[in-house]
DRENROZA-638456 format. One record per atom (N, C-alpha, C, O): x negated, y negated, z; atom name; chain; residue number from 1. Coordinates in Angstrom, 3 decimals, padded with zeros to 6 digits, always signed. Atoms other than C-alpha are relative to their C-alpha. Layout:
% DRENROZA-638456
{rec {X Y Z} CA A NUM},
...
This chain:
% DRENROZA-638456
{rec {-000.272 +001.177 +000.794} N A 1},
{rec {-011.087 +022.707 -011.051} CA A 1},
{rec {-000.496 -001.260 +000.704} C A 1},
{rec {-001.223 -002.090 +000.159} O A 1},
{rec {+000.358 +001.239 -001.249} N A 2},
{rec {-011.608 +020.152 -008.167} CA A 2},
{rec {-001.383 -000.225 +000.659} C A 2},
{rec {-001.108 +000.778 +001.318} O A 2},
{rec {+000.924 -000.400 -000.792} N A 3},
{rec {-014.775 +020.076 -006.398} CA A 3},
{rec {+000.368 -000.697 +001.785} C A 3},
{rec {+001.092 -001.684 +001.916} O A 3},
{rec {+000.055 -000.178 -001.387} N A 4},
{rec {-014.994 +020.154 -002.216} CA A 4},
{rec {+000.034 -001.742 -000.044} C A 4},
{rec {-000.286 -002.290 -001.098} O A 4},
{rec {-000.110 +001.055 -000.377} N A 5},
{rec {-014.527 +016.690 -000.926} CA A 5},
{rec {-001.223 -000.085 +000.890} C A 5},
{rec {-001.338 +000.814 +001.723} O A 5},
{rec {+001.350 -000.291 -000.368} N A 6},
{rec {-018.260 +015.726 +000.275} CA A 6},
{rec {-000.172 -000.138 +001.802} C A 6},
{rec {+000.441 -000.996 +002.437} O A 6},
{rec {+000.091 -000.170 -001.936} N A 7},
{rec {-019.045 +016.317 +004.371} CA A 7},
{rec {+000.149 -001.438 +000.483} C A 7},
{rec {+000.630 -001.657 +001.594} O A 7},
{rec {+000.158 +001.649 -000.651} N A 8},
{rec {-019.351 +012.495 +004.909} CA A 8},
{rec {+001.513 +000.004 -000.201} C A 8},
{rec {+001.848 -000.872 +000.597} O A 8},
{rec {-001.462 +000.659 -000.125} N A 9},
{rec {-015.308 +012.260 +004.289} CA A 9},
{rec {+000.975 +001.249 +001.227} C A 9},
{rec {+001.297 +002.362 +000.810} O A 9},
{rec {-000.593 -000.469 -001.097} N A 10},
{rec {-013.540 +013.709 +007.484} CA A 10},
{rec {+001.264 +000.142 +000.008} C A 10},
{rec {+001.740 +000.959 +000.795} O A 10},
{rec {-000.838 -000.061 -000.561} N A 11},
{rec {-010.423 +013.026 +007.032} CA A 11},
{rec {+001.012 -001.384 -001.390} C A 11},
{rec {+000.768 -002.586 -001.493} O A 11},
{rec {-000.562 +001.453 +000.644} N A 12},
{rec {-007.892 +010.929 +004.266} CA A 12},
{rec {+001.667 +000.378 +000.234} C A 12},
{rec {+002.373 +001.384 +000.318} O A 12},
{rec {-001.535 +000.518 -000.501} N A 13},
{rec {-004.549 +009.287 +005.050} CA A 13},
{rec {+001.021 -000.348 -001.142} C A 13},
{rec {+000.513 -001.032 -002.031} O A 13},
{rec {-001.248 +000.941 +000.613} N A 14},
{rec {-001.435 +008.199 +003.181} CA A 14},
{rec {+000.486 -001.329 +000.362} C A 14},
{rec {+001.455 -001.491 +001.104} O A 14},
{rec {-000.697 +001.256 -000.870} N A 15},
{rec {-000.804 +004.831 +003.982} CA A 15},
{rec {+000.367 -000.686 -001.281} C A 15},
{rec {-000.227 -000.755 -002.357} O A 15},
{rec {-001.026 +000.536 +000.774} N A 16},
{rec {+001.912 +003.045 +002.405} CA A 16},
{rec {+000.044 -001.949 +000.501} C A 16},
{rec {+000.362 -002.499 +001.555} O A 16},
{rec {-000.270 +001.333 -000.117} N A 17},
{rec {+001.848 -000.665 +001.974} CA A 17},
{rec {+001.325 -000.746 -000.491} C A 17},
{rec {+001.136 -001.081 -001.660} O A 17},
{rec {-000.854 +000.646 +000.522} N A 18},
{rec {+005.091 -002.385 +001.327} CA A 18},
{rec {+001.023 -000.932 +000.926} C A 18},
{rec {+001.609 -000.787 +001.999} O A 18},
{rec {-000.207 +000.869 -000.312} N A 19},
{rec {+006.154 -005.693 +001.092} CA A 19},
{rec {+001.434 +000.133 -000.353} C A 19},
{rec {+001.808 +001.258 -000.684} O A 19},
{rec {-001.102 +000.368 +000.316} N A 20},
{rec {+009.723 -007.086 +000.442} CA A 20},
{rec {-000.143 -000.221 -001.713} C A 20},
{rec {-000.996 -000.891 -002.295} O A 20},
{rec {+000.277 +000.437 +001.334} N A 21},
{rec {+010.714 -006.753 -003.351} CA A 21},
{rec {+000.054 -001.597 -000.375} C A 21},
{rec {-000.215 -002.046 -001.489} O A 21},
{rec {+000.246 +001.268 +000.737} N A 22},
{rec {+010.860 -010.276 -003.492} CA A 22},
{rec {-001.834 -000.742 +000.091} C A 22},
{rec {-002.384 -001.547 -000.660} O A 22},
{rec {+001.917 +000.323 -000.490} N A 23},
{rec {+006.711 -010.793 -001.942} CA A 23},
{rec {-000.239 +000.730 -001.218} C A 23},
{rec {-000.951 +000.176 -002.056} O A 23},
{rec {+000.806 -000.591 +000.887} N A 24},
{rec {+006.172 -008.225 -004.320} CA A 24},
{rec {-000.016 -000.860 -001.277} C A 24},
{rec {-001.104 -001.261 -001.691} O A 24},
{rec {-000.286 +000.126 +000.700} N A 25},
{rec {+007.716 -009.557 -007.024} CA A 25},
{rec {-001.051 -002.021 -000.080} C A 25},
{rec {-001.684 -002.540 -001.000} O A 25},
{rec {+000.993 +001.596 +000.304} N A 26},
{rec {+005.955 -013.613 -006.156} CA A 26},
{rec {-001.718 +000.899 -000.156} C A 26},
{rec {-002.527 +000.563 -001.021} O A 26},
{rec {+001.688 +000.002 +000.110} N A 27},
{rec {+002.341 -011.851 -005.650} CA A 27},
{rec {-000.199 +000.491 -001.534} C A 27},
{rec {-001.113 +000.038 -002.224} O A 27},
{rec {+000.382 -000.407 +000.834} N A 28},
{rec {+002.757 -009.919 -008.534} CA A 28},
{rec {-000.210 -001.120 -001.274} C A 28},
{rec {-001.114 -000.976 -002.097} O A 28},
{rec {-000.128 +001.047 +001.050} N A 29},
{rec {+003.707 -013.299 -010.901} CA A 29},
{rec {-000.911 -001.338 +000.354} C A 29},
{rec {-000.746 -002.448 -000.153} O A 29},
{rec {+000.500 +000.699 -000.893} N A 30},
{rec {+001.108 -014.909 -008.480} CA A 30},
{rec {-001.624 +000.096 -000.944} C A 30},
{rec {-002.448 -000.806 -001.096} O A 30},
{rec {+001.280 -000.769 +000.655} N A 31},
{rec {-001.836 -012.725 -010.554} CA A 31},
{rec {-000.203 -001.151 -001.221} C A 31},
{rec {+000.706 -001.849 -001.671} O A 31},
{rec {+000.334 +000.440 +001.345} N A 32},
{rec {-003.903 -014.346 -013.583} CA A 32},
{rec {+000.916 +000.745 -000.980} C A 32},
{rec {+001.266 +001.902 -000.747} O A 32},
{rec {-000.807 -000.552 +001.043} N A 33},
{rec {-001.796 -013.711 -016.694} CA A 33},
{rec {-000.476 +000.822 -001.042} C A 33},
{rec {+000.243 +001.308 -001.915} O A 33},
{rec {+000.415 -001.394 +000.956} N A 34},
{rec {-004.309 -011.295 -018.559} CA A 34},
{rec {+000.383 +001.121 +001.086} C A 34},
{rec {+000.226 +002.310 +000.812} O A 34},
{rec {-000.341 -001.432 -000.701} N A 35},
{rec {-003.222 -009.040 -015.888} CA A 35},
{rec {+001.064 +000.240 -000.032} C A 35},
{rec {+001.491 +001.019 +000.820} O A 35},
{rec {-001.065 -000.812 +000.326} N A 36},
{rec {-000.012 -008.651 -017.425} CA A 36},
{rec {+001.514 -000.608 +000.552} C A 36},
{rec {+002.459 -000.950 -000.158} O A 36},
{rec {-001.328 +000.399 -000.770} N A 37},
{rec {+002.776 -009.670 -015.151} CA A 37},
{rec {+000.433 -001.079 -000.326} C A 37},
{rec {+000.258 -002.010 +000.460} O A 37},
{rec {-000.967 +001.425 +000.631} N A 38},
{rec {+004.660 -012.339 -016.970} CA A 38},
{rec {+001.140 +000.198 -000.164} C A 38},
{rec {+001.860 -000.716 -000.566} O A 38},
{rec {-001.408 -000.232 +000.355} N A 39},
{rec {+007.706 -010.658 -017.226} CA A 39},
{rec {+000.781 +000.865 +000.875} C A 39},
{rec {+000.180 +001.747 +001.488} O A 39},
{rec {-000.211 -000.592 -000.914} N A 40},
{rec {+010.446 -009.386 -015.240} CA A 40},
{rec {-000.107 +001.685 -000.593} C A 40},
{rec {-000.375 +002.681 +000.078} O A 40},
{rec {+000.134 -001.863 +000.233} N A 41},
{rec {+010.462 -005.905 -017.301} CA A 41},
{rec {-000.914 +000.460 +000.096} C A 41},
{rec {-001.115 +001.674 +000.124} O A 41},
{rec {+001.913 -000.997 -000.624} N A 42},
{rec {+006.894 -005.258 -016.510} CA A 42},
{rec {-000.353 -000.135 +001.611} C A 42},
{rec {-001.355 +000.315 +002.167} O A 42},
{rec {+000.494 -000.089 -001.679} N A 43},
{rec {+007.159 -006.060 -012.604} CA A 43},
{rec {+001.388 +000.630 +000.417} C A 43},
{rec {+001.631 +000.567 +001.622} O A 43},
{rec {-001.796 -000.693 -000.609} N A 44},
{rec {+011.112 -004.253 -012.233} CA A 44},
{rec {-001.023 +001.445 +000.209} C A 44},
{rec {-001.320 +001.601 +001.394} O A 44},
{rec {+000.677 -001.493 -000.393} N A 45},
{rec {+008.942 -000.450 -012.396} CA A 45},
{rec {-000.542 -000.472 +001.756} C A 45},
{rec {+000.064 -000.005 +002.720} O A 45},
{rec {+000.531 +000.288 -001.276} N A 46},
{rec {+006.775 -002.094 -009.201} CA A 46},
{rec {+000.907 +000.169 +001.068} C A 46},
{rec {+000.843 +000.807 +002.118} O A 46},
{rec {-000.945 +000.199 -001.409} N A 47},
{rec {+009.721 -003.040 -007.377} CA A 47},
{rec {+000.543 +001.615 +000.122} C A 47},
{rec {+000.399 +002.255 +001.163} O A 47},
{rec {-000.563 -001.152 -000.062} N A 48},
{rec {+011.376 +000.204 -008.232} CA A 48},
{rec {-000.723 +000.985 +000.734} C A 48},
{rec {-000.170 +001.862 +001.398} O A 48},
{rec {+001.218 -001.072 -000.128} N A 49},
{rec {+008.231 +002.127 -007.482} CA A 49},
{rec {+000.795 -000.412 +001.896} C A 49},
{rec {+001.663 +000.222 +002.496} O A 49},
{rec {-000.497 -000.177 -001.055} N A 50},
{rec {+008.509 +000.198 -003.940} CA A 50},
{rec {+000.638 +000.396 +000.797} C A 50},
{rec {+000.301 +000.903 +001.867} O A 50},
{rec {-001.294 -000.827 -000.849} N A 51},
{rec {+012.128 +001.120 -002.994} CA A 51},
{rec {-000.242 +001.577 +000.465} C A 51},
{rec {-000.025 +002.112 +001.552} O A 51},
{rec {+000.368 -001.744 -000.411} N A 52},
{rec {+010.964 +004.999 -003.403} CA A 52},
{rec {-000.742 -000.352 +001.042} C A 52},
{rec {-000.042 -000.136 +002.031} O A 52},
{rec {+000.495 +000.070 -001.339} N A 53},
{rec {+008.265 +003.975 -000.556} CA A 53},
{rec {+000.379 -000.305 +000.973} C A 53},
{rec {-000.326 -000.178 +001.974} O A 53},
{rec {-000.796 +000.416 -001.073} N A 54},
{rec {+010.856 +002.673 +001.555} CA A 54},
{rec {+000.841 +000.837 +000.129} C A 54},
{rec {+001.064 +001.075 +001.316} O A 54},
{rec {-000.914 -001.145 -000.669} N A 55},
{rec {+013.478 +005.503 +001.326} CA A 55},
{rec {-000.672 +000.944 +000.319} C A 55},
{rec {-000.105 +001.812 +000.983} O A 55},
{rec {+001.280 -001.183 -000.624} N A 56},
{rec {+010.409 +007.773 +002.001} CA A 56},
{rec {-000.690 -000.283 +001.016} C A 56},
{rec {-001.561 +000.568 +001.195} O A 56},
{rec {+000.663 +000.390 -000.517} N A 57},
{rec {+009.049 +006.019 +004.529} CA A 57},
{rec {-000.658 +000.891 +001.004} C A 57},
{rec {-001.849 +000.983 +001.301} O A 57},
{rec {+000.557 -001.361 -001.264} N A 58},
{rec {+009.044 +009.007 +007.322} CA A 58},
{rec {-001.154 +000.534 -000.705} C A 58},
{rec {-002.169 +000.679 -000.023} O A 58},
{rec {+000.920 -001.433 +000.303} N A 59},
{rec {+006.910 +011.350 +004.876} CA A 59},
{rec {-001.789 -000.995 -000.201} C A 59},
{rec {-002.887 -000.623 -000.615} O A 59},
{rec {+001.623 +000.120 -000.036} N A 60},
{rec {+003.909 +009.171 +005.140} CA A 60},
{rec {-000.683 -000.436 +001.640} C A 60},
{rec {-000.225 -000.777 +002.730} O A 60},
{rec {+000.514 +000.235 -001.715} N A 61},
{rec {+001.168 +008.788 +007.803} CA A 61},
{rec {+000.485 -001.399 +000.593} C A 61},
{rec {+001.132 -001.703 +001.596} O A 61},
{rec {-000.342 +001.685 -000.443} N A 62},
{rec {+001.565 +005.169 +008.070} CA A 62},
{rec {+000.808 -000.686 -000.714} C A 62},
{rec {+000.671 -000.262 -001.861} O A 62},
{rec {-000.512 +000.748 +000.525} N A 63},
{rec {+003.700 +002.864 +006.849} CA A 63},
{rec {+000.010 -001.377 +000.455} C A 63},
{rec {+000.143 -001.567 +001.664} O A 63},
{rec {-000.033 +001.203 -000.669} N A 64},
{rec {+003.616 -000.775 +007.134} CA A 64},
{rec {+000.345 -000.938 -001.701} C A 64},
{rec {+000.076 -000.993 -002.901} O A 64},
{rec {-000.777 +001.147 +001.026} N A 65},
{rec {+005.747 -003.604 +005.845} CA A 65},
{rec {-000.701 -001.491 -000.058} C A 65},
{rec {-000.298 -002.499 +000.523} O A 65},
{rec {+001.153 +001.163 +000.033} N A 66},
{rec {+003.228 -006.186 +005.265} CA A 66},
{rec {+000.450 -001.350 -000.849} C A 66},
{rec {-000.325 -001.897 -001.635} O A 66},
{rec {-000.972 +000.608 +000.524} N A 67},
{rec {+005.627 -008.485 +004.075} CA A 67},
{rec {-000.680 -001.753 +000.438} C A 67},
{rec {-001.127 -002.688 -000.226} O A 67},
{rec {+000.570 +001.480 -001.277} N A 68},
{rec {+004.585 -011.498 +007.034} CA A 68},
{rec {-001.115 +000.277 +000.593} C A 68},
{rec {-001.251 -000.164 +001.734} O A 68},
{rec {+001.123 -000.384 -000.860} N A 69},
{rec {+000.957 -009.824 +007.725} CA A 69},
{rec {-001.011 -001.049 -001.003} C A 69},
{rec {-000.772 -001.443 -002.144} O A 69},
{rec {+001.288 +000.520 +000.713} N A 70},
{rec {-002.248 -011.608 +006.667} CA A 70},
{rec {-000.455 +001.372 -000.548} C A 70},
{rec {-000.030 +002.478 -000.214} O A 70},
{rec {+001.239 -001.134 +000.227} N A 71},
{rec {-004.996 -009.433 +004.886} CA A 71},
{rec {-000.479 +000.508 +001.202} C A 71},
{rec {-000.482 +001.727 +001.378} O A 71},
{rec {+000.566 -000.584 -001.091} N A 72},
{rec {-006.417 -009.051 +007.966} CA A 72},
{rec {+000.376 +000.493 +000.961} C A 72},
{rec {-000.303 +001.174 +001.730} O A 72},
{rec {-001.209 -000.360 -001.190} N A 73},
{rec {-003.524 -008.511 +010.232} CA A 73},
{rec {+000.285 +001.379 -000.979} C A 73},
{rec {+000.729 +002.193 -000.169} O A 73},
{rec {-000.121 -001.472 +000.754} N A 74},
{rec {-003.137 -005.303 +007.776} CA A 74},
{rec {-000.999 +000.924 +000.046} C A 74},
{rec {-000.878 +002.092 +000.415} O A 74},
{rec {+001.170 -000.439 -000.330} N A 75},
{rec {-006.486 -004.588 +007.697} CA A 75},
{rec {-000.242 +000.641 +001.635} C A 75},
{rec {-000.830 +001.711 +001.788} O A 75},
{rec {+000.145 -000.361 -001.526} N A 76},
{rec {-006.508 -004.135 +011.660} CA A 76},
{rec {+000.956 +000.746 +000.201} C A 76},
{rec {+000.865 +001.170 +001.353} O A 76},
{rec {-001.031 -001.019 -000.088} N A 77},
{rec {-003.362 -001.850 +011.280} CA A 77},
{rec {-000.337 +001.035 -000.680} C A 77},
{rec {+000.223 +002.131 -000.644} O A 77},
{rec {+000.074 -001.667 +000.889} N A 78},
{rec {-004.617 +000.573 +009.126} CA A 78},
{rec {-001.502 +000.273 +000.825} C A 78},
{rec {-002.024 +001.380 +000.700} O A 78},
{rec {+001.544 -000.257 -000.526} N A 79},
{rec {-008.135 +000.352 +011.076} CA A 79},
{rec {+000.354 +000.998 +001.658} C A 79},
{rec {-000.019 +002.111 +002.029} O A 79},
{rec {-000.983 -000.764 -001.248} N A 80},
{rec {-006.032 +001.183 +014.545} CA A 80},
{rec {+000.478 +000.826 -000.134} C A 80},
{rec {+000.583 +001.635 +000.788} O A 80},
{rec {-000.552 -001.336 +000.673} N A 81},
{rec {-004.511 +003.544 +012.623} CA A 81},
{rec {-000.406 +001.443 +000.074} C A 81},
{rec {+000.140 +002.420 +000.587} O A 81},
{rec {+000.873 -001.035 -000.266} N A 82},
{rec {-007.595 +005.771 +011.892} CA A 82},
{rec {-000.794 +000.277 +000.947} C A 82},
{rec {-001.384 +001.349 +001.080} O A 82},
{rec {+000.961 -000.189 -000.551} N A 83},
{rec {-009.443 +004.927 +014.387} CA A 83},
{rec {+001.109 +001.136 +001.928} C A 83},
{rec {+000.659 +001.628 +002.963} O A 83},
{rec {-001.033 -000.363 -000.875} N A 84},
{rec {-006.563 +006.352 +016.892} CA A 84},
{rec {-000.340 +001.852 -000.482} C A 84},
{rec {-000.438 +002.683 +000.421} O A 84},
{rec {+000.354 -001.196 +000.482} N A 85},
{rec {-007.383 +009.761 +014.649} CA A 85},
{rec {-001.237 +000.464 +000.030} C A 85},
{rec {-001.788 +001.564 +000.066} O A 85},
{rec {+001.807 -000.862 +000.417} N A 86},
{rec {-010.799 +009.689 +014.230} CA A 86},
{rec {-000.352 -000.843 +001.335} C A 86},
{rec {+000.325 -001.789 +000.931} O A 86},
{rec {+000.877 +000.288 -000.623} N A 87},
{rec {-012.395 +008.201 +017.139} CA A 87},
{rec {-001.671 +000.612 -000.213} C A 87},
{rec {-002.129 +001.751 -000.303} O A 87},
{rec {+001.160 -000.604 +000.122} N A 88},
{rec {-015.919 +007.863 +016.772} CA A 88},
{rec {-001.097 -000.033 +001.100} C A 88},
{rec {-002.165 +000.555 +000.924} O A 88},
């Protein structure tokens, strides 16, 4: 059903990004408004979704609460991350 994952990919991770439901909840009402989020009953699933990534947090490779990180201060955590696995 699937086909082989192609030789150039070595290796994929779980990494879990999550912010505080309230970050979530400003970035998400933060978005242009054709993208939906104008209301709290269409950004409550998100948050909800979140909480499951936080009482799960052990079962993934990484987790990070990117709550107070820049883009790039995240970016360099998930890069340290793989590169800690994959050295190249």
């Amino acid at each position: 059903m699937y086909e082989a994952a192609p030789p150039e990919i070595k290796a994929s991770y779980f990494i879990a990004l999550c912010p505080t439901d309230k970050v979530i909840e400003s970035r998400l009402k933060a978005r242009p408004a054709e993208r939906g989020f104008t209301s709290d009953e269409i950004i409550r699933p998100h948050i909800e979704y979140n909480g499951w990534f936080r009482r799960n947090r052990s079962k993934f490779q990484l987790f990070i609460d990117n709550t107070e990180m820049s883009e790039e201060d995240t970016a360099e955590t998930i890069k340290a991350f793989i590169e800690m696995r994959d050295p190249a």
